[in-house]
N, C-alpha and C positions, 0 to 999 in steps of 0.2 A: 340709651344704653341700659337705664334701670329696668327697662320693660322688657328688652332681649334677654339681662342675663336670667330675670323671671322665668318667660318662656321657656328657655335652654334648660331649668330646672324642674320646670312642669312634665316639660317631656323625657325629661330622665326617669322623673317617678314615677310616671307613666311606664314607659320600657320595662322597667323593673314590677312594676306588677301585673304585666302581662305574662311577665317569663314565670314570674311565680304561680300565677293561674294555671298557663298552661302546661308546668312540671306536676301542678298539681292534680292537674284534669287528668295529665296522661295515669299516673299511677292509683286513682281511684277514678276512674270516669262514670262506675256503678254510683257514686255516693254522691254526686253533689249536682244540684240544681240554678233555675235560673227564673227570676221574675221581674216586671217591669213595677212602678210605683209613682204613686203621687204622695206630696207633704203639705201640709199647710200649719205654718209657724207663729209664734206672736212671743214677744218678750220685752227685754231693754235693750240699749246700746249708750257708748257714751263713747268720748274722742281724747286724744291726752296730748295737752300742748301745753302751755305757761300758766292755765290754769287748773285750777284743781277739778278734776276728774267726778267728783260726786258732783258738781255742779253744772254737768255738763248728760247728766241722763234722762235719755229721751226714749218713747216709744219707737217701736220697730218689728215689722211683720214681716213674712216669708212665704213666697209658694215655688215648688219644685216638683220636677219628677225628673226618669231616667229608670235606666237598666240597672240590676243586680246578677252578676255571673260568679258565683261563691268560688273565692271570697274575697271579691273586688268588683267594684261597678264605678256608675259614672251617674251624671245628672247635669240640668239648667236649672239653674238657680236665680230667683230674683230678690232681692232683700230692699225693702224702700221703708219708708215714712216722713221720719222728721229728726232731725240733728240739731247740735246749739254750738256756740262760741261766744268767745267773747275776749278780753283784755285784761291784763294787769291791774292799769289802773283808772278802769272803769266798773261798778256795778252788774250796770247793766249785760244780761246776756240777750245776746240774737238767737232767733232761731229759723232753721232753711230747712228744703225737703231735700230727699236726695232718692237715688236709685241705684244700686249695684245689680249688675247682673253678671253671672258668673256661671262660666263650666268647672263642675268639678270632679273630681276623682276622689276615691274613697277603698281601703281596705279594712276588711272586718278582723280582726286579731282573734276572735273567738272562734271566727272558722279557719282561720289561715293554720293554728296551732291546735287542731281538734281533730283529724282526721277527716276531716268532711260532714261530721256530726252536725244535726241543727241545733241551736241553742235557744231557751225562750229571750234569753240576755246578751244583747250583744254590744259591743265596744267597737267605734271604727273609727282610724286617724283619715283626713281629709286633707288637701291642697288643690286648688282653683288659680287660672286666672279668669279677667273679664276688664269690663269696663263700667265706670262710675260716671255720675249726672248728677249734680246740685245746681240747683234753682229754686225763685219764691225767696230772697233774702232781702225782701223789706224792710226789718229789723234789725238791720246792721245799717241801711241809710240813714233811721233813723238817729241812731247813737253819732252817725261823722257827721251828722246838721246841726248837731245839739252839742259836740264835743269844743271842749275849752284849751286857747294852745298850747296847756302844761299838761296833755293826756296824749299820749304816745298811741298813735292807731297810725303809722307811717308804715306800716308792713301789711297794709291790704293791698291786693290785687290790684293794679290799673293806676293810673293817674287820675286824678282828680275824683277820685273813690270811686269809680268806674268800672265795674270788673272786667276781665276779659273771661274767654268760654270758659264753663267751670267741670269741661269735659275731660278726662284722666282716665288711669289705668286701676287697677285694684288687681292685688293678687293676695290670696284666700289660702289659711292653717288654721286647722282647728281639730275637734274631736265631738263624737256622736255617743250619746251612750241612749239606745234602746232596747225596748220592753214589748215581745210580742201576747197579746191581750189574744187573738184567735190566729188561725189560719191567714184570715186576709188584714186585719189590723195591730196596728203598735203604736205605744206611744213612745218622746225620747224628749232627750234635753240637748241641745246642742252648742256647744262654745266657740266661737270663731274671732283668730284676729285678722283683722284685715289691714293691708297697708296700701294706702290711696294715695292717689296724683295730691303733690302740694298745694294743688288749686283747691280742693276739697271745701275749706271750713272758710275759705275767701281771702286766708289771711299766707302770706309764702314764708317760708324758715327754712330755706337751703336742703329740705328733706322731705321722704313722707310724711303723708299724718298717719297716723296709725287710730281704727276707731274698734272696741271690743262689743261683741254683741252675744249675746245671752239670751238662747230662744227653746218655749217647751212648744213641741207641737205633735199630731196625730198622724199617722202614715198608713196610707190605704195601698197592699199588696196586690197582684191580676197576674193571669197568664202564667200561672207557676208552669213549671216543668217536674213532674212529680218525679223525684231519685227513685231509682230500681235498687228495688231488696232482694239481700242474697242472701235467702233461706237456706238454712243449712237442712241436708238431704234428710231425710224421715226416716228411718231405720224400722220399716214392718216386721214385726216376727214370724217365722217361717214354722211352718207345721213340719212337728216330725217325720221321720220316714216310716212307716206302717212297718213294724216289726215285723218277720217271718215267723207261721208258727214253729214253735220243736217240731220234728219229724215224731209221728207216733209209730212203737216199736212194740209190735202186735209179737205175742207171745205164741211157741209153736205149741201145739195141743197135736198128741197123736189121738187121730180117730182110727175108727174101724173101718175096713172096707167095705163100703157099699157100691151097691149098684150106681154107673155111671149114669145121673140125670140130665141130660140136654139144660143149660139152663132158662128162662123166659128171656127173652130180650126187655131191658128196661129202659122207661118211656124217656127219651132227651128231654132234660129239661134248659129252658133258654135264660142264662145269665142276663138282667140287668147290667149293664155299667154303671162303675160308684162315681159318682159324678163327688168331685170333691169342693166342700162351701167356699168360695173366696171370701177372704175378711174385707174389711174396710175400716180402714185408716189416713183418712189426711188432714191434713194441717197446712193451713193459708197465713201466709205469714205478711204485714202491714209495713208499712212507713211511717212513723210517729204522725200522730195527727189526723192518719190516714184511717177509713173505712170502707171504700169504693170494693169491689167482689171485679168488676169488667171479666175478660174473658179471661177464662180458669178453663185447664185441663182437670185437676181437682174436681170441680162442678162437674163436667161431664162425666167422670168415675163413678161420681156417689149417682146420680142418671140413671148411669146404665146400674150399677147394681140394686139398684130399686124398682124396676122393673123384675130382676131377676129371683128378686127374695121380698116380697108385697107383701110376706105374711113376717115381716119384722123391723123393729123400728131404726128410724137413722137421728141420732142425737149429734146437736148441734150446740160446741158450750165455746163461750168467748172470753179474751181473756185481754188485760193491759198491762204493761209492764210499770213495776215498781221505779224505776229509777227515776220516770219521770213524769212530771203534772202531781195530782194531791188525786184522793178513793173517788172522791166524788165525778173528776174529769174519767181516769181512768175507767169506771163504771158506765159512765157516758160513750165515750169512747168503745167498751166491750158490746154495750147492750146495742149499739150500734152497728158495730162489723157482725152478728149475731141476727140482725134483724133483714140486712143488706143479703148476707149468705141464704136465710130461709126464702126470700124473695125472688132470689137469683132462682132456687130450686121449683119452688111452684109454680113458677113462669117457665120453668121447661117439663111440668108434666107431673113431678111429686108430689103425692097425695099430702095435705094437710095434716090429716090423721095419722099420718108414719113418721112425723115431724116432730120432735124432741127436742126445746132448745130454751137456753139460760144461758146467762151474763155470772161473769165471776170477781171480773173488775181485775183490782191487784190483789185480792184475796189468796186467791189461788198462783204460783208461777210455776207453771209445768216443765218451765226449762229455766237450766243452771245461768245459762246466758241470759241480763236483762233484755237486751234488744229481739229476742226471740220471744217472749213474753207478748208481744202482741200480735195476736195471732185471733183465729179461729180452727178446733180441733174437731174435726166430723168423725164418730164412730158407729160401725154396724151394730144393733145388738138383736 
C-alpha cells in the first residue's frame, strides 16, 4: 500500500510539471532549450534508527543521466556503496553494501521563475521512485554469534538471524543546487532523503528506514538545442530627400532690336544617372554563451555590398553584454563572435584588406537593453 500510495504521488508531480512546462513553452517557445546529461557523484550518507546518526556514516557514490526540457527534466539514477547499523545495546556497528536505483524528476525554480532566461546558478527540487538492494552483511552475523542473552538484537530480519531478501522499494526528495563552469560542464551539491523498504539495515520497526545522503559531483551537458534570439529590428537611417533647387528668376533687360539670327543648334549632351551610395549597417545579435555566425542574411548583405564599393572599408566590432559573466569572459566571448563573423566573410569572397575588426568586450554597450549587447555590429565606411 506504502509503494502505491508513493507512485500515485510521483505521478501527480509529474502531471503537474508537465502542464507547467508546457504553459511555459507555449508562451515563450523562442526562449527556452533542451539538453541531454550525465553526473557522476561521491559523498556521505548515513541511516536514522535507535541509534545515533553520526555513527552510522558511510561512503556513498552516484552516476546518472537523463533529459533536461527547461524547466523540468528527468534522469536514472543509481546511488550504491556501503551503509552501517547497529544496536542499542551493543558497540559494535555492521556494515552492508547496498544499491538504489531510481527514476527521477526534477524542476529548476531559477528557470521556472525567470522567463525562460539561462542562469549560470541554478536551484532544482527533485522526487524519484525506484527500488533498493542490500547485501554483504557479514558483520552483523558476526555481532548475533558473539551476542550475550541480556543484548536485545530480537528485531533482525528472519529466524534464527537469517535474513530474508533485503529487496524493497525506495522513494527519493531532495534538492540540487548547481554551478555552470562552461557551456558543457557544472559542478553541484546534491541533498537527498530517501525512505526505504524496512528490510533495508536487516533490522524491522514497523516503518521505513529513512537513510540521508549528501553528494558533490560534476555534470557533463550534449546535444543542446540552441534558444532562438529575438533581435530587436535595426533602425537604418534614411538619406534625405535631395531638395529642389529655387526656381532662378531671370531679370527682364530691354534690348535693342536687332537683326533676327537663326540660332546654332546646341550639341545634346547625355546625362549620367546618380546612382545613389547604399549604407551598410547590420548587427547580429547572440545567445548568451553563444558565438556560432551559421547562415545569416546579414552576411550576404555586407557580400554583396562589397563587391559593389571595393574601394572602402567594412568594419567589424563585437560586443558582450554587461549583465552577465566578469570583462575577461565577455572579451572572450566578443573577440570570438568578431573573429567567427570575419571568417564567415572571407570564405564567401571579401578581401582581407577591406576587413576592419575589433573586440570591445563590456566596455562598450551600444544598446540600452543588456541582452542586446551581445552582438556583432558590421559598418560600411
Amino acid at each position: 500500500m506504502r509503494i502505491l500510495k508513493s507512485a500515485l504521488a510521483l505521478a501527480l508531480v509529474a502531471c503537474s510539471l508537465t502542464a507547467v512546462a508546457q504553459d511555459s513553452a507555449a508562451a515563450k517557445e523562442s526562449n527556452y532549450a533542451r539538453n541531454g546529461f550525465v553526473q557522476l557523484q561521491g559523498g556521505v550518507g548515513t541511516t536514522f534508527t535507535d541509534v545515533n546518526f553520526m555513527q552510522l556514516l558511510s561512503p556513498t557514490a552516484s552516476v546518472g543521466g537523463g533529459m533536461y526540457f527547461q524547466p523540468v527534466g528527468f534522469r536514472l539514477h543509481v546511488n550504491a556503496w556501503e551503509s552501517k547499523g547497529g544496536f542499542q545495546s551493543i558497540e559494535d556497528r555492521y556494515k552492508f553494501n547496498y544499491v538504489n536505483t531510481n527514476f527521477d524528476l526534477f524542476v529548476n525554480l531559477m528557470d521556472l521563475f525567470s522567463n525562460g532566461k539561462k542562469h549560470v546558478f541554478n536551484v532544482s527540487l527533485l522526487g524519484g521512485l525506484g527500488l533498493n538492494y542490500a547485501w554483504n552483511n557479514a558483520d552483523l552475523n558476526t555481532i548475533l554469534q558473539s551476542q550475550s542473552p541480556m543484548e536485545n538484537t530480537s528485531n533482525v530480519w528472519g529466524e534464527g538471524h537469517t535474513r530474508e531478501s533485503l529487496l524493497g522499494h525506495n522513494f527519493r526528495v531532495g534538492v540540487m543546487a548547481d554551478f555552470d563552469i562552461s557551456k558543457h560542464w557544472s559542478v553541484g551539491l546534491e541533498v537527498d532523503m530517501n525512505s526505504l523498504s524496512d528490510r533495508f539495515n536487516s533490522k524491522y520497526s514497523n516503518c521505513d528506514d529513512w537513510m540521508l545522503t549528501a553528494q558533490i559531483g560534476v555534470t557533463y551537458k550534449f546535444g543542446h538545442r540552441k534558444a532562438k534570439a529575438v533581435p530587436a529590428p535595426v533602425v537604418v537611417p534614411t538619406e534625405k530627400a535631395d531638395e529642389e533647387p529655387a526656381p532662378v528668376v531671370e531679370e527682364k533687360v530691354e534690348e535693342k532690336a536687332e537683326p533676327v539670327v537663326a540660332p546654332e543648334p546646341t550639341p545634346v549632351v547625355e546625362q549620367k544617372p546618380v546612382v545613389k551610395e547604399e549604407p551598410l549597417n547590420e548587427t547580429l545579435f547572440y545567445a548568451i554563451r553563444e558565438s556560432e555566425v551559421g547562415a545569416s542574411a546579414a552576411i550576404d548583405k555586407v557580400v554583396a555590398w562589397s563587391k559593389k564599393n571595393a574601394d572602402k572599408k567594412i568594419v567589424v566590432s563585437g560586443y558582450g553584454d554587461k549583465g552577465t559573466g566578469n570583462a575577461r569572459v565577455n572579451m572572450e566571448y566578443a573577440q570570438a563572435r568578431v573573429d567567427k563573423v570575419v571568417a564567415a566573410l572571407k570564405a564567401k569572397g571579401v578581401p582581407a584588406s577591406q576587413i576592419e575588426a575589433k573586440a570591445y568586450g563590456d566596455t562598450v554597450q551600444p544598446f540600452a537593453e543588456n541582452d542586446k549587447n551581445r552582438c556583432v555590429i558590421i559598418v560600411g565606411k
